[in-house]
Backbone as a ProteinNet text record, in pm:
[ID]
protein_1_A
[PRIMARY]
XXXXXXXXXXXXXXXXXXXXXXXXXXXXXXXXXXXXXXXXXXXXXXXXXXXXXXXXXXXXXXXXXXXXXXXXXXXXXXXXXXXXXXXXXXXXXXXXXXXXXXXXXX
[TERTIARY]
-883.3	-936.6	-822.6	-868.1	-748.8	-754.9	-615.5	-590.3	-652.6	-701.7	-744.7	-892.3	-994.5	-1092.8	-1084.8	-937.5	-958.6	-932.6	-825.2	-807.2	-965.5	-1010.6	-1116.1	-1230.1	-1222.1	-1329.7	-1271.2	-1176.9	-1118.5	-1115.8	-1125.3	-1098.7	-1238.9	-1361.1	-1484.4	-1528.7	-1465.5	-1462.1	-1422.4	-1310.6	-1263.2	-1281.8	-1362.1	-1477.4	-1566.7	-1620.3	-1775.8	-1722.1	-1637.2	-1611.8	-1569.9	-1478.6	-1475.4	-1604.6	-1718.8	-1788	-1965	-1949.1	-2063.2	-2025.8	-1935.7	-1834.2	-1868.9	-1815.8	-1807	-1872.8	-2013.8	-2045.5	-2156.9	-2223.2	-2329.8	-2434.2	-2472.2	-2590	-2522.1	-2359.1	-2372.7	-2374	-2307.7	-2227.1	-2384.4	-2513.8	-2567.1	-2628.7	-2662.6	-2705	-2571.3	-2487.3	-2385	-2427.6	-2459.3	-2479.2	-2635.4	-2777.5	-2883.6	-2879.7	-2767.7	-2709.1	-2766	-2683.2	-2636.2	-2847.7	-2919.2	-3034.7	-3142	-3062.9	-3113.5	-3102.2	-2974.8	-2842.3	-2909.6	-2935.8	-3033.3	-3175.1	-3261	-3361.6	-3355.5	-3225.9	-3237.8	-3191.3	-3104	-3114.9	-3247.8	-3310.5	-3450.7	-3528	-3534.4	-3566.8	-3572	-3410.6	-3321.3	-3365.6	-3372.8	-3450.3	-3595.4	-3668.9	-3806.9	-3814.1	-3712.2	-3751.8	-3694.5	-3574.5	-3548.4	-3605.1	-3702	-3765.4	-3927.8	-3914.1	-4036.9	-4205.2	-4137.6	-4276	-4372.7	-4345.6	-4453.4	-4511.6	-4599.3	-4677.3	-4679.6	-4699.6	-4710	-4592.2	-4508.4	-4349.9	-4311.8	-4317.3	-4267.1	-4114.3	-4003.4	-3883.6	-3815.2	-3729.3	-3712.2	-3534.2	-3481.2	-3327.8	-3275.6	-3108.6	-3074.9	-2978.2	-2938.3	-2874	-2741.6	-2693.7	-2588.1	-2611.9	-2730.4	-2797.6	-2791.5	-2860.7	-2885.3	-2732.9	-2647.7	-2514.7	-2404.4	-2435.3	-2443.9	-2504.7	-2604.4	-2668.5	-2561.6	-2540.5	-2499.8	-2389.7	-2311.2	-2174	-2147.9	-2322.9	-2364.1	-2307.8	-2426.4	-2434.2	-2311.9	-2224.2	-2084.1	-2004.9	-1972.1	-1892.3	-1939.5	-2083.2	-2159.4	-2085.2	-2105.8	-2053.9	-1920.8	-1857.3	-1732.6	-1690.2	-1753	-1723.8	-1747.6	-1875.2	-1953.3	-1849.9	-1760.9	-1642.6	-1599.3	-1520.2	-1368.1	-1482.6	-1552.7	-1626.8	-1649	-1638.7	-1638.3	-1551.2	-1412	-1270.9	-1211.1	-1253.4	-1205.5	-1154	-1049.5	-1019.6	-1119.2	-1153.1	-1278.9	-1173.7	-1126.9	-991.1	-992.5	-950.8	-901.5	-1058.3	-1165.8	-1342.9	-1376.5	-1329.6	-1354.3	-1296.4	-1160.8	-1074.2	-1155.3	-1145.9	-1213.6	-1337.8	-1428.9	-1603.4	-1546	-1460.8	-1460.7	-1410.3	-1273.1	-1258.2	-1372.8	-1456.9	-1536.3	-1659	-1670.1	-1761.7	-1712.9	-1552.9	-1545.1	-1530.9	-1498.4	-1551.2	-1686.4	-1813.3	-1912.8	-1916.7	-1875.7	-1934	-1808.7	-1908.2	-1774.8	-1672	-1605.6	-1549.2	-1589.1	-1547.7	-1642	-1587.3	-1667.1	-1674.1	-1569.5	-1493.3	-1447.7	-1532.8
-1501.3	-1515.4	-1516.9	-1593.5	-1586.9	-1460.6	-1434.4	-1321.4	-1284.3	-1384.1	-1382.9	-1352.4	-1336.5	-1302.6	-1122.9	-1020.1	-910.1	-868.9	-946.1	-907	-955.6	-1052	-1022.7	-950.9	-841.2	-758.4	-654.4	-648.1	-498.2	-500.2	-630.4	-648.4	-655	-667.5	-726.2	-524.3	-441.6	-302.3	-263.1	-283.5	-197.5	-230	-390.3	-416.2	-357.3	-350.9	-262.1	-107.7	-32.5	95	105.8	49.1	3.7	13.2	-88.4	-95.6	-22.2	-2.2	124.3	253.2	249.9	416.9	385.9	539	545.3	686.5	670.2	776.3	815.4	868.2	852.8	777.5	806.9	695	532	465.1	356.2	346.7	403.3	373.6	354.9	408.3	404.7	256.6	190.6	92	-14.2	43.5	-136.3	-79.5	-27.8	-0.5	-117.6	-81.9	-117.6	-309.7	-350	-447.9	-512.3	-501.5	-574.8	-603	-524.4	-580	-666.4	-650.8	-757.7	-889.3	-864.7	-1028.8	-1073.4	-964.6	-1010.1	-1063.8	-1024.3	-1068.1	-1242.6	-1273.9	-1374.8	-1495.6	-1434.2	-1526.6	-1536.8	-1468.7	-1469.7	-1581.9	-1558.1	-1717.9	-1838.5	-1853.5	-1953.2	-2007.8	-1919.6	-1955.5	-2043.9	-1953.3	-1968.8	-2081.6	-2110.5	-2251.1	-2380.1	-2324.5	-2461.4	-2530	-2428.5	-2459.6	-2495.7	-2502.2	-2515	-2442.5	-2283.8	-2211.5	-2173.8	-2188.9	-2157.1	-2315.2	-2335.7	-2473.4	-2519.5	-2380.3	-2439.9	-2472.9	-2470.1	-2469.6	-2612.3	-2628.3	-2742.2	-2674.2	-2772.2	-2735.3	-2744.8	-2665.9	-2576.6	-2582.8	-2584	-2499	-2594.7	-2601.7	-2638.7	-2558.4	-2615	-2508.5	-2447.5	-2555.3	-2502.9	-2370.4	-2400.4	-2298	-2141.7	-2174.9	-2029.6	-2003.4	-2061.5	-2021.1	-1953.1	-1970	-1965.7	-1807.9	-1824.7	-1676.4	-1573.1	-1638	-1509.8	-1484.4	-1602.6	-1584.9	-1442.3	-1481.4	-1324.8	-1206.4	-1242.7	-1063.6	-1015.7	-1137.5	-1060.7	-1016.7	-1122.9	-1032.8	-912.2	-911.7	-788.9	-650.7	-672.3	-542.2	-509.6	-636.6	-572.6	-524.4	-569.9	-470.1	-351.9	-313.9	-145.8	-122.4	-179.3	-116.2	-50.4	-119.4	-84.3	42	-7.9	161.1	275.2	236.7	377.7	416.9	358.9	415.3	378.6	289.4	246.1	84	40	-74.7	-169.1	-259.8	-371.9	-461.5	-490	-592.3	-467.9	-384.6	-248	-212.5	-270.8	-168	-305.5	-424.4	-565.2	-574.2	-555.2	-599.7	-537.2	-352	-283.8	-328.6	-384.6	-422.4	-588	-628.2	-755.8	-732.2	-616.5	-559.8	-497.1	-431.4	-370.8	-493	-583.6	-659.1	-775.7	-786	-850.1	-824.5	-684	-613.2	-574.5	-668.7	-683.4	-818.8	-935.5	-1054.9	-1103.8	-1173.3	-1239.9	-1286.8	-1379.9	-1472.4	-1593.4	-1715.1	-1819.2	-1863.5	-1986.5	-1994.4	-2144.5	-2222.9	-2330.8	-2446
-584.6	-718.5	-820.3	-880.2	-1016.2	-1082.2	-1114.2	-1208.8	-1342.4	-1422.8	-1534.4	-1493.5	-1393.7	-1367	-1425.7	-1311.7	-1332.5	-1482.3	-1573.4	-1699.8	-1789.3	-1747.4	-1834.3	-1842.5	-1696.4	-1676.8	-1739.1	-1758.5	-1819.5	-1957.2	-2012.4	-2146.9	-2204.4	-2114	-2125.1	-2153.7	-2074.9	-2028.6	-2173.1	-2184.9	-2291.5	-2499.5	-2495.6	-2600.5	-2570.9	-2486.4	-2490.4	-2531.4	-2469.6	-2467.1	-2643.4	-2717.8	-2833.2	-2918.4	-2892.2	-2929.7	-2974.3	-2775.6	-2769.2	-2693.3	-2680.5	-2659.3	-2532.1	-2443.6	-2299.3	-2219.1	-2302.4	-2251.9	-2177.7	-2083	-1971.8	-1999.4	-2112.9	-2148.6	-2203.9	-2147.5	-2232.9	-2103.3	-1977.8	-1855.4	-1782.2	-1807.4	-1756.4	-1800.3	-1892.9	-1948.8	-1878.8	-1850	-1805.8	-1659.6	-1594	-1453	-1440.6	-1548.1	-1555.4	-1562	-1669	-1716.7	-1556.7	-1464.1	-1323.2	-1275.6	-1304.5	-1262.9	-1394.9	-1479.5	-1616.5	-1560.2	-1551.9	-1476.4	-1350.9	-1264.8	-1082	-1163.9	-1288.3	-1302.3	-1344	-1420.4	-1438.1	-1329.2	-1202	-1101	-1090	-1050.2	-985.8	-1073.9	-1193.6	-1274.8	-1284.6	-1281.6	-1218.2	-1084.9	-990.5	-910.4	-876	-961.9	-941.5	-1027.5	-1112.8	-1218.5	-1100.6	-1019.1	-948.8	-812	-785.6	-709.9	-750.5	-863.5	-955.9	-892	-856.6	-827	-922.7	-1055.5	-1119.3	-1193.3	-1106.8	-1170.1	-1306.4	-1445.1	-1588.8	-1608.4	-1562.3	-1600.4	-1509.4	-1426.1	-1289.9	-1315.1	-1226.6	-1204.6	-1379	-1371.8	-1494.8	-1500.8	-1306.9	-1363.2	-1220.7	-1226.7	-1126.6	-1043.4	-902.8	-854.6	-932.4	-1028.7	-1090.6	-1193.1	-1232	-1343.8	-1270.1	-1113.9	-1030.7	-1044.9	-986.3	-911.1	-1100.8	-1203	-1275.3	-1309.8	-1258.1	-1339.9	-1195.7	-1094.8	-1018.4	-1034.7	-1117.6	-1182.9	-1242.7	-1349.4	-1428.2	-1390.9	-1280.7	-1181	-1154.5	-1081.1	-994.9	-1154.9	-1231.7	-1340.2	-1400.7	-1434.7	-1487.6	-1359	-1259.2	-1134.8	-1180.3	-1227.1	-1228	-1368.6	-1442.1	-1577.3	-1584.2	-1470.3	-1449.2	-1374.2	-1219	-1185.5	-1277.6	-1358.9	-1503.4	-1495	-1545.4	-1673.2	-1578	-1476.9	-1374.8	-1371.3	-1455.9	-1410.6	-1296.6	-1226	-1100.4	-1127.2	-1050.4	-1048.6	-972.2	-1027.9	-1015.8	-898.3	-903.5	-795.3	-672	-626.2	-521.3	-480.2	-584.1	-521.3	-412.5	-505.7	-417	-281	-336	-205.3	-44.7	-98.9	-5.2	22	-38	35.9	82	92.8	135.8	296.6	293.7	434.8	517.8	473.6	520.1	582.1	504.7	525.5	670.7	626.2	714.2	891.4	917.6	999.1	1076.9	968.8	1045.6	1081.4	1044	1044.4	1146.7	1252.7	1389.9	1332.5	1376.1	1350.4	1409.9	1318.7	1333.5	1434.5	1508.4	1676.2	1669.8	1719	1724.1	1753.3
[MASK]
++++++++++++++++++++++++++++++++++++++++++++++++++++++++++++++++++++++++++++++++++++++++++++++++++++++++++

């Protein structure tokens, strides 16, 4: 990932903290944030597959892939605000993950 991803979660971190301080009840609202952001994949979704009939198709896959853009940056701004490095919480669930999944077959 490009570098300018982690500076702008920290910078994204430290306007909010600026803005609405850093304290259990904001940390708890940027934690909540990450299922605002999952509600609107789910939208995205449901518009591009056009499940709700009054509506027909609504969104495209770029729109979904887009809202999950959301989600993953939203996680990592709640990283920063936990005090933890958002890049070092990744790195580690990407090792961990890759320890379950085979390796791909030739």
């Amino acid at each position: 990932m490009d570098e300018t991803i982690w500076n702008a979660a920290r910078a994204a971190r430290a306007w909010l903290d600026a803005v609405n301080g850093t304290g259990q009840a904001e940390l708890t609202c940027r934690i909540l944030k990450l299922s605002e952001e999952a509600g609107e994949v789910a939208g995205a979704w449901i518009g591009m597959v056009g499940q709700n009939p009054r509506k027909g198709v609504t969104h495209t896959r770029e729109d979904v892939a887009a809202e999950l853009a959301d989600v993953a940056f939203t996680a990592l701004v709640a990283i920063e605000s936990l005090g933890l490095d958002a890049r070092t919480v990744l790195d580690e669930c990407v090792t961990k993950v890759r320890t379950r999944v085979p390796p791909p077959t030739p």
